[in-house]
C-alpha positions as CSV (number, residue, x, y, z in Angstrom):
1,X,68.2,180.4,156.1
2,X,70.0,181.2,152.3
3,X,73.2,182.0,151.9
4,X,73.5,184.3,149.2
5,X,77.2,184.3,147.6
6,X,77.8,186.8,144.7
7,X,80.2,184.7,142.1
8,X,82.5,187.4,140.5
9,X,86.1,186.3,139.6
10,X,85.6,183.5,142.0
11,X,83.3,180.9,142.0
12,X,81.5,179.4,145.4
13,X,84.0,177.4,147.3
14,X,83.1,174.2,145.7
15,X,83.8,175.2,142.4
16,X,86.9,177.7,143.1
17,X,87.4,179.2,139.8
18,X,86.1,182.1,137.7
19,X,82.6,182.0,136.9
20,X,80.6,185.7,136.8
21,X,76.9,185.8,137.7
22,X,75.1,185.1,141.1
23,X,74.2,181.6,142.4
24,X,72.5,180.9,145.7
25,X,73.7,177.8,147.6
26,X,71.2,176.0,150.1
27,X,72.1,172.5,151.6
28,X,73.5,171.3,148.8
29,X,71.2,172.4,146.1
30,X,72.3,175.8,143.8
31,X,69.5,178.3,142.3
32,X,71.1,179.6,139.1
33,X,69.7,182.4,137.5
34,X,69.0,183.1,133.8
35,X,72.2,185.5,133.2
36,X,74.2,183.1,135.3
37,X,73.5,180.7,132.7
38,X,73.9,182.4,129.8
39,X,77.2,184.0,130.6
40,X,78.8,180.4,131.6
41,X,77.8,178.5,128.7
42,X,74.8,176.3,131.0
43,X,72.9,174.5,129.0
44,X,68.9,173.4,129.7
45,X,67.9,169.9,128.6
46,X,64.7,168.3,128.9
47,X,63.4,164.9,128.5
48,X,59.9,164.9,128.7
49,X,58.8,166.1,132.7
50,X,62.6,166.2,133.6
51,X,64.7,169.0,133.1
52,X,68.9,169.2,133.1
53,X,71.9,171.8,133.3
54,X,74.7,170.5,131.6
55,X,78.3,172.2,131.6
56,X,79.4,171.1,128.2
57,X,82.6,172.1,129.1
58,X,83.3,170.3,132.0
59,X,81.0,167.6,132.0
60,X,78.8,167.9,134.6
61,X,75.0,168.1,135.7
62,X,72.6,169.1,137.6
63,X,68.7,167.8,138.1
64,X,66.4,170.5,138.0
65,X,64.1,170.5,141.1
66,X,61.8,173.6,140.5
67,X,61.7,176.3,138.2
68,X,60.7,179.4,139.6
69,X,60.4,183.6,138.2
70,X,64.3,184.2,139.2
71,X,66.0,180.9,137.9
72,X,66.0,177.3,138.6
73,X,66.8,175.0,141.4
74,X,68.9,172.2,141.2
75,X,70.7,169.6,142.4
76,X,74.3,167.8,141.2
77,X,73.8,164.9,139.2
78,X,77.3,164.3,139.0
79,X,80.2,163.0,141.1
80,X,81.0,165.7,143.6
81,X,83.0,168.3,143.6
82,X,82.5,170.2,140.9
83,X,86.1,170.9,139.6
84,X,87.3,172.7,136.0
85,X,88.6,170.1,133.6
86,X,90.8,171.1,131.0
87,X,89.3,168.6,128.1
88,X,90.8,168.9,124.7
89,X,91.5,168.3,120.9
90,X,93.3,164.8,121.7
91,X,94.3,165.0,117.9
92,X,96.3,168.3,119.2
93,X,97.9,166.1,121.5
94,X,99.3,163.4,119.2
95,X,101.6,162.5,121.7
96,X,99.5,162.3,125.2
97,X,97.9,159.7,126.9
98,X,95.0,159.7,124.8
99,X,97.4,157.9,121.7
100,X,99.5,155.5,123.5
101,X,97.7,152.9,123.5
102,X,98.0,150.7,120.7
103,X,94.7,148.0,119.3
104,X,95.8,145.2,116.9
105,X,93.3,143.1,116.1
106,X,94.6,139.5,115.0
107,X,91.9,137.6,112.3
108,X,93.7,134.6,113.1
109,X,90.8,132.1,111.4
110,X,89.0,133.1,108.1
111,X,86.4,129.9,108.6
112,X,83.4,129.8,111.3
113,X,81.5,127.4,112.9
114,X,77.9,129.2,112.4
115,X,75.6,131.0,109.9
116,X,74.5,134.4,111.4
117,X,71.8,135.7,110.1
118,X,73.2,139.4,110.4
119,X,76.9,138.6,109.8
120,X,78.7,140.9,108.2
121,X,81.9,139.4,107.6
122,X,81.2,136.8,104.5
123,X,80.5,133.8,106.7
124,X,83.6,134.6,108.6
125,X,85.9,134.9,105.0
126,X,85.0,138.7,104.3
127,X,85.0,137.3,101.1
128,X,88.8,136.2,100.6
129,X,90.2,132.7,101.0
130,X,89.6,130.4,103.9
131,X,92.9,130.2,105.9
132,X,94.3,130.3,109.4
133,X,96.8,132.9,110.2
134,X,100.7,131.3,111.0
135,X,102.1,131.7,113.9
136,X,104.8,133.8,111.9
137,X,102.5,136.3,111.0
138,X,101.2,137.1,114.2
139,X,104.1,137.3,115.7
140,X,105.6,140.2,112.9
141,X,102.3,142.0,113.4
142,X,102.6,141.8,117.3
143,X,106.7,143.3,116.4
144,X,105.8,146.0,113.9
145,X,103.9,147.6,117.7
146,X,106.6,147.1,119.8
147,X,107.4,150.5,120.6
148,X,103.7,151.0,122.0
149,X,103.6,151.3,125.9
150,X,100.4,149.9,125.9
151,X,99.1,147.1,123.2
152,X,95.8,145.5,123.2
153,X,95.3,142.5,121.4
154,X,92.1,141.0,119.9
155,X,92.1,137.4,118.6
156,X,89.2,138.0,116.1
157,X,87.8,136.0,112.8
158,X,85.9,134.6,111.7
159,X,85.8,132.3,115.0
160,X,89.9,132.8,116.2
161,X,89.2,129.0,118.4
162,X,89.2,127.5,115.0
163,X,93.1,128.1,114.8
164,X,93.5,127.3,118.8
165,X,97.2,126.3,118.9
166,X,98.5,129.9,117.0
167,X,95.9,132.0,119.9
168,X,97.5,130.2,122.5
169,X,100.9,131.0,120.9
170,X,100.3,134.8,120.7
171,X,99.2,135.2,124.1
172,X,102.0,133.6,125.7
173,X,104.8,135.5,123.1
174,X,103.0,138.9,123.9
175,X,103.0,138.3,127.6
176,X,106.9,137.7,127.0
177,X,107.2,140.7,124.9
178,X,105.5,143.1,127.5
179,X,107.9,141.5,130.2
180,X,110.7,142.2,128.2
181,X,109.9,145.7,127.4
182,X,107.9,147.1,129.9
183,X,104.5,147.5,127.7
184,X,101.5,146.9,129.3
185,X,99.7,144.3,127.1
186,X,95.6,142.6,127.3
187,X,93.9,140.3,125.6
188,X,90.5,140.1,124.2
189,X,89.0,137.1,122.4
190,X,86.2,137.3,120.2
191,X,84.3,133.8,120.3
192,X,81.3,132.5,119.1
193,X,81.1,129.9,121.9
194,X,80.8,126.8,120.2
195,X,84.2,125.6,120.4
196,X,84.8,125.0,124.4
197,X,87.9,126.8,125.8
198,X,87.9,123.9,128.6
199,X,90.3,121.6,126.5
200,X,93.2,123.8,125.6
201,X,94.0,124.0,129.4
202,X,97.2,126.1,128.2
203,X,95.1,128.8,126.6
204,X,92.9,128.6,130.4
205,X,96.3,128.9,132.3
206,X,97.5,131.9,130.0
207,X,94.4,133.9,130.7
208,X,94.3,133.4,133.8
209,X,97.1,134.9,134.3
210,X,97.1,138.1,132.5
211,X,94.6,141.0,131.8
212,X,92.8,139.3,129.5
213,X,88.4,139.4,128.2
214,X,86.8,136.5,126.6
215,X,83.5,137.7,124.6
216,X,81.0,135.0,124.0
217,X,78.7,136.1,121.2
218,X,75.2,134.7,122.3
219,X,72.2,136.3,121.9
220,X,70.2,135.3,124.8
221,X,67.2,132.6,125.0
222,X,66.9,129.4,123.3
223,X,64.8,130.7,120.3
224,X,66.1,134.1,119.6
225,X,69.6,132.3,119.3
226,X,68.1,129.3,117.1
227,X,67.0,132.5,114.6
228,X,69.7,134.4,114.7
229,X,72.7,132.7,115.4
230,X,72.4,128.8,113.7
231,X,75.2,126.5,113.5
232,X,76.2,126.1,110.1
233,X,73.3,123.7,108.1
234,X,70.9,125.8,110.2
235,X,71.0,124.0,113.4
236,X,70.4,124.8,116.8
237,X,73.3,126.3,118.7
238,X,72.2,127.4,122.0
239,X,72.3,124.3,123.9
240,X,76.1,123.9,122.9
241,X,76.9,127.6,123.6
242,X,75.3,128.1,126.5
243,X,76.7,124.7,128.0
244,X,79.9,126.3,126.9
245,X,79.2,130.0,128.5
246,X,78.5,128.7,131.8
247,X,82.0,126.3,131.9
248,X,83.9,129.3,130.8
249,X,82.3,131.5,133.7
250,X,83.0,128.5,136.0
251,X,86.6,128.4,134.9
252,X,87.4,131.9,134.5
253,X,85.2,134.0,136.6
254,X,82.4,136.6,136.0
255,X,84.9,139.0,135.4
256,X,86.6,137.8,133.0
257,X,83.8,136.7,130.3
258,X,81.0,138.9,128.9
259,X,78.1,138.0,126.7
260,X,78.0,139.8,123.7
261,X,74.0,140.0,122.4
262,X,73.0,141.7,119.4
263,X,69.9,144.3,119.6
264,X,67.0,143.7,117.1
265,X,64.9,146.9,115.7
266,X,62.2,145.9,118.5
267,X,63.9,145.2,122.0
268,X,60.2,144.8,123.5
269,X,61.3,141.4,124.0
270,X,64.8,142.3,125.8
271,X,63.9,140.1,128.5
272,X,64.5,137.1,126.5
273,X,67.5,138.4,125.2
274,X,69.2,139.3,128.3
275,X,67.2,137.9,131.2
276,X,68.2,134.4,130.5
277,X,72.2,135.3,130.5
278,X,71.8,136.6,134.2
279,X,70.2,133.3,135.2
280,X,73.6,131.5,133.3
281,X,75.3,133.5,136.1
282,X,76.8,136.5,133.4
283,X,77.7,139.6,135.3
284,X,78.7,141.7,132.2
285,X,76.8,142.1,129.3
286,X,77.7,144.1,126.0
287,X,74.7,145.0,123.8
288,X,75.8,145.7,120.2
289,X,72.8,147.4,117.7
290,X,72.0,145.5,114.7
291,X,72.0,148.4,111.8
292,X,69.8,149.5,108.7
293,X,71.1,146.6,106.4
294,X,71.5,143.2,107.6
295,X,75.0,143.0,106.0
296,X,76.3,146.1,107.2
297,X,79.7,146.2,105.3
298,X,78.6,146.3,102.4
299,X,75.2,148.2,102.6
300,X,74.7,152.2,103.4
301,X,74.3,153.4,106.5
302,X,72.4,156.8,105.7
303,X,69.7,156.3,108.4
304,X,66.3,158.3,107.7
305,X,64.5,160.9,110.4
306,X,62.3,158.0,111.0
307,X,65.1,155.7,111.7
308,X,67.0,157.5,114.3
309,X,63.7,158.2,116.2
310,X,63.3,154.2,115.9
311,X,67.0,154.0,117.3
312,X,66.3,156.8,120.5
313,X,62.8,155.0,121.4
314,X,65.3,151.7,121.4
315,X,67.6,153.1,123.4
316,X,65.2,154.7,125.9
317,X,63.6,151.2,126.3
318,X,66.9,149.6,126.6
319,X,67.8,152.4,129.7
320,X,64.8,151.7,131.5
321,X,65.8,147.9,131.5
322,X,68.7,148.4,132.7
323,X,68.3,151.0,135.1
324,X,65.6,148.6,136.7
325,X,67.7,146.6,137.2
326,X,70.6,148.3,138.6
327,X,68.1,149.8,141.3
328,X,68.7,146.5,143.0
329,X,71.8,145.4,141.9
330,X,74.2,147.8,141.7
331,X,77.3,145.8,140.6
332,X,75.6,144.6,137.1
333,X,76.8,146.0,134.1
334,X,75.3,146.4,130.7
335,X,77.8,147.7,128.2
336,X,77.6,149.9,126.3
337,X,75.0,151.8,129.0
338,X,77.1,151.3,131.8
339,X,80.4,153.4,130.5
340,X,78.4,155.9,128.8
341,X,76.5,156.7,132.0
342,X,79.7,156.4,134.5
343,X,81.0,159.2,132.2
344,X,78.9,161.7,132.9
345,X,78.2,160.7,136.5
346,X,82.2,161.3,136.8
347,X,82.5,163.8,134.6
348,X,84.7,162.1,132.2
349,X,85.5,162.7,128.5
350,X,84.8,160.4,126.1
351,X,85.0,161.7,122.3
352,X,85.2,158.9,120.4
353,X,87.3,160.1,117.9
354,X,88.0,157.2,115.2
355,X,91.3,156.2,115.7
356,X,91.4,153.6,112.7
357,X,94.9,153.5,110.9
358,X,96.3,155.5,113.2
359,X,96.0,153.4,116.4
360,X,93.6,150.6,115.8
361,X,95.1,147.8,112.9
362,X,93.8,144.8,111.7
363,X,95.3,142.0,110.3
364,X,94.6,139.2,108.2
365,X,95.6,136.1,108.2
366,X,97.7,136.7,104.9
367,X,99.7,139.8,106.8
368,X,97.7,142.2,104.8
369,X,96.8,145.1,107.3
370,X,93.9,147.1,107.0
371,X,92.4,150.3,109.3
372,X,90.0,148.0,110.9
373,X,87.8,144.8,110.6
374,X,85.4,146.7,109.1
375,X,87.6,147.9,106.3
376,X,88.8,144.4,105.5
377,X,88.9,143.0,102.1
378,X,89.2,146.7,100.3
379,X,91.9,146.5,98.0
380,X,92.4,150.4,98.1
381,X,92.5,150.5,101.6
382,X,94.5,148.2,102.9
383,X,97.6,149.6,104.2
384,X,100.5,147.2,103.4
385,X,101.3,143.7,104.0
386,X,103.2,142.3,106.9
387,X,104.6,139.7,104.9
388,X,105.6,141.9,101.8
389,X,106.2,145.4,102.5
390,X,109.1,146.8,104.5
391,X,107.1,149.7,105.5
392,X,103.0,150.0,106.5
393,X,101.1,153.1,106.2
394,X,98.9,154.8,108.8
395,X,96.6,157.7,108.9
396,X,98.6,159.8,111.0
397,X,99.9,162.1,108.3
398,X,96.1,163.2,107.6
399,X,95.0,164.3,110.8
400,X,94.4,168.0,110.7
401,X,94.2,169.3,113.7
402,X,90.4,170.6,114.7
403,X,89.7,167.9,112.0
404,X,86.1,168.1,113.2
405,X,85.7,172.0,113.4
406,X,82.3,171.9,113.2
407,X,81.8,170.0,116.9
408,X,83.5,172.7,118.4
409,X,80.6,174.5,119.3
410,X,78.4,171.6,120.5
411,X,77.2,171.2,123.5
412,X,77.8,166.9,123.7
413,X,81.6,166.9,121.9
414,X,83.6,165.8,125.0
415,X,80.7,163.0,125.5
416,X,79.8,162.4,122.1
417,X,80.6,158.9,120.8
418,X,79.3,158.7,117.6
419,X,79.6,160.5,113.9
420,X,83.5,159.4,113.4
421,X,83.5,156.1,111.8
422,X,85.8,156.4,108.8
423,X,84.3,153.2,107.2
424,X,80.6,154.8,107.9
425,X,81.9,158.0,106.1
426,X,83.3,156.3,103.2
427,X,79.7,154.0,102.3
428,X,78.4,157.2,102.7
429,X,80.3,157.9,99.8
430,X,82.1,160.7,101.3
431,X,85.8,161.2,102.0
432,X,87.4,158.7,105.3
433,X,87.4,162.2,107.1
434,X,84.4,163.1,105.6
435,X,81.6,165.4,107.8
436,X,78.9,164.7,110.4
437,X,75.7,163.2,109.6
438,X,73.2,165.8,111.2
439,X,70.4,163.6,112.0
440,X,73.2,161.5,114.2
441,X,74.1,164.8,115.8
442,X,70.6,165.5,116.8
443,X,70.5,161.5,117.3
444,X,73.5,162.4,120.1
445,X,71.6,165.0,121.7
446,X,68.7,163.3,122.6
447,X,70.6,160.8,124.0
448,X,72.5,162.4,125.9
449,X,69.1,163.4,127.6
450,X,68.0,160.1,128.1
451,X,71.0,159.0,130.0
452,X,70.5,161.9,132.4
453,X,67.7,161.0,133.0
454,X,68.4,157.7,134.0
455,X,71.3,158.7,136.0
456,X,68.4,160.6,138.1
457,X,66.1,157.4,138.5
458,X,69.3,155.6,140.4
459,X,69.0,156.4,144.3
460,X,71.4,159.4,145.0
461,X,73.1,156.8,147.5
462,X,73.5,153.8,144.8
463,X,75.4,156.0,142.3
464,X,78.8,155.8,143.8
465,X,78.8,151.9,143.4
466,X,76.4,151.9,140.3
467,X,78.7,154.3,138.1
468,X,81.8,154.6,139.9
469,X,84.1,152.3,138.1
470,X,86.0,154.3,135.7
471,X,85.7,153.4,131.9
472,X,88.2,152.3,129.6
């Protein structure tokens, strides 16, 4: 039997807010109607024989089961219930949650240990002189943040374990500085891996202690990391790394290390780039996209129509992977897939506004400061100098609010996550806070489609555990 339930200035009880039209409820699965669509802002998405409603507004889906004369059926995709969310402009809110956490990112070695073939940062220089960052300077780039209630730290380069003694250092005087004040501080450490973590026991004890992630840059079986990822002279690196990989798991935990692997063009072969980290014992994975150029800060980034369609069929090869996988183990987790897919699942936002110069800061080893890493080395950029200048400038006085005007009507802007880099915009040769690239929008779009539709290949009984863990 139906139960029929007219929806006037009251949705049904699960919903329990105003939303006009007429929806029929039936063990758990909703028929909406045409009009009930239209007049609520529902949007239909397809990707190829599956079909989607998506509440832009509130972030949350529905599967379509059958499509019949008087509307569709269809079942929640989402995390039940369905409740209104109140998902805003956090650039008019410069002072909620959204902004109080603070990133510095410490370029505490200018030299490196290998020669990637798709590094973008000079050989680990960014084309400035070779040094190691003083203990001093850390510490007055850690002070200038002080007043942050949350502060996240990343020891960067370069490869940061080249200056070991200062990284130990600025762990252990931020873990001071948080006690003292109250601020909520982690650590993340950008490594290479061929520099083993196992004999600065100090370093070990401090991140053990605190909140703290150590990415191991390794991209996967023997051969593709020969190619891409040599030790300097061109020499093999993987037996070194990986040796290194699986001591650090062994002495840290699965939870506390991720392998960071860098997607070709062609991830046919993703099964040697991935499959043989698993066997290491890696639990988390983060899966980074190589770009158009192959030195990507100082090359455009205008992708072609062709392009982007290369970049969707990689991505819908990359899901499928990955949600194999997850079918049967439940607890693995591929980044940046995993986060993007427990947000819609939860019905989370997750606008990736750029929040370069304004929250994120990176500093080099000299105590110049800069938006981000990717901005390092541009004269007429950098922001001031720790060292130098008694006062550093930020971004925050050009932050218009509704900056991005034009998303306001789209139907991904509280899920959308890309289209914001201020670097991308200015190699574009457009202004920092410069406009969308429509291609990416569209680019967006279908993604979003795709990660529906591998939300709906998880078991309906899976998804709690699969996508459950809220993102950062």
């Amino acid at each position: 039997m139906k139960l029929v339930i007219p929806v006037m200035t009251a949705g049904p009880v699960a919903w329990g807010w105003g939303i006009r039209g007429f929806c029929i409820m039936r063990k758990g699965t909703h028929r909406f109607t045409k009009k009930f669509l239209r007049q609520n802002g529902l949007k239909v998405l397809s990707d190829n024989a599956q079909s989607f409603i998506f509440d832009s507004s509130n972030v949350f889906a529905w599967e379509i089961t059958s499509n019949t004369l008087f509307g569709y059926w269809a079942e929640p995709l989402s995390r039940l219930p369905y409740k209104k969310k109140t998902f805003q402009n956090p650039y008019d809110h410069f002072d909620s949650e959204f902004f109080q956490r603070q990133t510095l990112i410490l370029n505490i070695s200018h030299f490196c240990t290998m020669e990637c073939v798709y590094c973008c940062a000079g050989g680990g220089s960014y084309n400035s002189p070779r040094m190691n960052m003083p203990l001093e300077t850390a510490c007055r780039a850690i002070d200038w943040l002080r007043k942050t209630k949350r502060l996240t730290i990343i020891l960067f380069g370069g490869e940061p374990m080249c200056n070991p003694d200062v990284a130990t250092e600025i762990v252990r005087y931020a873990i001071d500085m948080g006690s003292l004040r109250g601020m909520e501080v982690d650590f993340n450490l950008n490594t290479n891996g061929t520099i083993s973590l196992k004999q600065f026991p100090k370093l070990i004890d401090l991140i053990l202690q605190s909140n703290f992630e150590v990415i191991v840059s390794i991209d996967g079986a023997a051969e593709v990391q020969n190619k891409n990822r040599p030790l300097i002279g061109r020499q093999s690196s993987y037996s070194i790394v990986s040796k290194n990989l699986v001591e650090l798991l062994k002495l840290l935990g699965p939870e506390k290390v991720t392998a960071k692997v860098t997607m070709q063009w062609d991830v046919r072969y993703i099964s040697s780039l991935i499959d043989p980290l698993l066997e290491l014992g890696v639990r988390k994975v983060l899966a980074t996209p190589i770009v158009k150029s192959t030195n990507f800060c100082e090359n455009e980034v205008n992708f072609t129509h062709d392009e982007y369609n290369l970049m969707l069929e990689r991505d819908r090869i990359f899901l499928n992977w990955y949600i194999d996988r997850l079918i049967y183990d439940p607890d693995l987790r591929i980044q940046p897939y995993h986060k993007l897919l427990s947000v819609l699942y939860q019905s989370l936002s997750i606008s990736q506004y750029c929040l370069a110069g304004i929250r994120i800061f990176c500093v080099y080893p000299n105590g110049d400061v800069y938006p981000c890493h990717r901005f390092s080395g541009e004269s007429e950029i950098m922001l001031g100098n720790l060292n130098n200048d008694n006062e550093i400038k930020t971004f925050n006085s050009q932050l218009p609010v509704g900056r991005y005007s034009a998303c306001e009507k789209c139907f991904t802007k509280h899920i959308c996550w890309g289209n914001r880099c201020l670097q991308q915009n200015r190699v574009r040769g457009q202004s920092l806070f410069g406009v969308n690239d429509p291609l990416s929008c569209v680019y967006q779009k279908n993604n979003l489609k795709l990660l529906l539709s591998a939300i709906s290949r998880v078991p309906s009984k899976n998804r709690e555990r699969s996508f459950a863990i809220r993102p950062q």
